[in-house]
C-alpha positions in Angstrom: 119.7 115.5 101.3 121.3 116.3 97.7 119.2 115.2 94.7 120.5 115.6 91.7 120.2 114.1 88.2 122.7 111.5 86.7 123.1 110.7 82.8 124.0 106.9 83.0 122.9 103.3 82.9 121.5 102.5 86.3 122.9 99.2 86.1 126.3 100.9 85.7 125.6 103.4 88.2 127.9 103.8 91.4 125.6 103.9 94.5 124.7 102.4 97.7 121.0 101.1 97.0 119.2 101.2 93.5 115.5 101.7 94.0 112.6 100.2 91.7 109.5 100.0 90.8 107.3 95.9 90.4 104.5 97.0 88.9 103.3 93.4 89.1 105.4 92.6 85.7 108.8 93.4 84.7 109.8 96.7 82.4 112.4 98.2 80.9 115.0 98.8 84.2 113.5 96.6 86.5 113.2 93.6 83.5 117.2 94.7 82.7 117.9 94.3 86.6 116.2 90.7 87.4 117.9 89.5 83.7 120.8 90.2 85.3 120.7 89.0 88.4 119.2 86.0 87.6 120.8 84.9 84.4 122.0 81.5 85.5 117.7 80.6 86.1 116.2 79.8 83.4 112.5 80.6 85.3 113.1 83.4 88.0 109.4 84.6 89.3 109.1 88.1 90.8 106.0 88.5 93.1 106.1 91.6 95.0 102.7 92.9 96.0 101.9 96.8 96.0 103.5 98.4 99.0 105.7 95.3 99.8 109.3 95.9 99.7 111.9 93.6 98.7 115.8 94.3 99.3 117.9 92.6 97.3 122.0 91.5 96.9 123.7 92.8 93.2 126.3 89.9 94.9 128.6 92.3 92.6 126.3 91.6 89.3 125.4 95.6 89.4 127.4 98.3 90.6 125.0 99.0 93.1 125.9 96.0 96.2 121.7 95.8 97.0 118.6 96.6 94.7 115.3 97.7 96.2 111.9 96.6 94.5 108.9 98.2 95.6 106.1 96.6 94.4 103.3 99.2 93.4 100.0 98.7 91.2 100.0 97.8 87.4 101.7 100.3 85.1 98.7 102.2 83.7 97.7 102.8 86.9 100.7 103.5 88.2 100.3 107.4 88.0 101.6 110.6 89.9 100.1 109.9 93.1 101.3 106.2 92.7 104.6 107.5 91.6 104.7 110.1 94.9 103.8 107.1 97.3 106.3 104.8 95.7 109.2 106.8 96.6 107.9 107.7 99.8 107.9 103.9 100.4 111.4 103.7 99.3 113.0 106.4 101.8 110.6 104.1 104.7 111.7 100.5 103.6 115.6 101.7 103.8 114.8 104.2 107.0 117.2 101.3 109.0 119.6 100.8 106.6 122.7 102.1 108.2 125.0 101.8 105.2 123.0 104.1 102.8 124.6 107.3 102.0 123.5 107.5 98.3 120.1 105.9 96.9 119.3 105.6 93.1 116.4 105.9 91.6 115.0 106.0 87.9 112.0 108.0 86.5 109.0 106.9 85.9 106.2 107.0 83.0 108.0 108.1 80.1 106.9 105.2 78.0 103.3 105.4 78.8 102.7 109.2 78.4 103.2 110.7 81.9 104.8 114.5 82.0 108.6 114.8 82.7 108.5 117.6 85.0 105.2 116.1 86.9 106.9 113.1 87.2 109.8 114.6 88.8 107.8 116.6 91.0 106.0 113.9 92.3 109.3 111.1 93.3 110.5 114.7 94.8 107.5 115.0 96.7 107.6 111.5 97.8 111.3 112.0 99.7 109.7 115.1 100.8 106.8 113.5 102.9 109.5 110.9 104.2 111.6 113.2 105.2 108.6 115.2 107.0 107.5 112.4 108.4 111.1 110.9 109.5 110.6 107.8 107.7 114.1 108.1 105.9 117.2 106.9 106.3 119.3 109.0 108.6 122.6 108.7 107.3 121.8 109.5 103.1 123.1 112.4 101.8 122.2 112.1 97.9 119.7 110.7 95.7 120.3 110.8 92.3 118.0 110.3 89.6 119.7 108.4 86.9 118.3 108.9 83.1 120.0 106.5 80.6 119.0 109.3 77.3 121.1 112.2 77.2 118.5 114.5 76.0 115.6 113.7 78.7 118.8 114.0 81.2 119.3 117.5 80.3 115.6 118.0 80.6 115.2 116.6 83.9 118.4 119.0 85.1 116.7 122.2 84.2 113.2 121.3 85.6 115.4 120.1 89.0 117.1 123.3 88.9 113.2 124.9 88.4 111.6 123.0 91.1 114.3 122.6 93.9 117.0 125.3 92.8 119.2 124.8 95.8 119.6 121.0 94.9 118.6 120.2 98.5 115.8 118.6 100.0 114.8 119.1 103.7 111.7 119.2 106.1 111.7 123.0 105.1 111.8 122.7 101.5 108.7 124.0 100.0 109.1 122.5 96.1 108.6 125.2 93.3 106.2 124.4 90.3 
């Protein structure tokens, strides 16, 4: 599959699925997300338990027609490993989903001191094992990783280009650090 890094809003974003992260409360993306699709209730409750997955209509509130929330453990403990295992979870939940051809996702850990390029290295490793396991969806050809701030979207294309230089991800694929 093509991963590559998109420079947008992911609630503005053009895909097939948009994957996130409940990390038992709502945050930045994930807080913008429910807002949105739930702005005509006034006391919306999200409980999605660590490992539980929860699909999700837009009902054409997002570009994206479905949202997938993953719920994982609290955000300071929500760490590489966490990060690796939540998108390995993600490629699983959506490994029947017949109309997927091109999943979201956002980064992860900026805001609470985590390491761009670890970060990015572990979601990537996190496809990887699905893919090596066959826990994917068959029919996706491109995840993109969308970064709303310019700069940290320039960042994240040169560390891509740095850890997966061909821009394609397979059973194969042995990442670079």
């Amino acid at each position: 599959m093509n991963i590559d890094i998109q420079q947008a809003d992911a609630l503005l974003f053009s895909c097939d699925v948009l994957a996130l992260k409940y990390a038992q409360e709502l945050y930045g993306v994930d807080r913008a997300v429910v807002n949105c699709l739930f702005s005509d209730c006034l006391d919306v409750e999200v409980n999605i338990l660590p490992t539980q997955t929860q699909l999700v209509p837009t009902e054409d509130k997002l570009t994206a027609p479905q949202v997938l929330f993953v719920g994982v453990e609290p955000l300071y403990d929500f760490q590489y490993k966490e990060i690796r295992q939540f998108t390995y979870l993600v490629l699983k939940a959506l490994s029947e989903y017949k109309e997927l051809s091109h999943l979201a996702l956002t980064l992860h850990g900026m805001g609470y001191g985590l390491q761009l390029s670890k970060v990015l290295l572990a979601e990537l490793a996190g496809l990887h094992d699905a893919i090596a396991e066959k826990k994917f969806p068959i029919y996706v050809k491109r995840v993109s990783i969308v970064e709303n701030h310019q700069g940290r979207s320039k960042r994240l294309q040169d560390i891509l280009l740095q850890i997966l230089p061909s821009g394609i991800l397979a059973t194969n694929t042995k990442l670079l650090e």
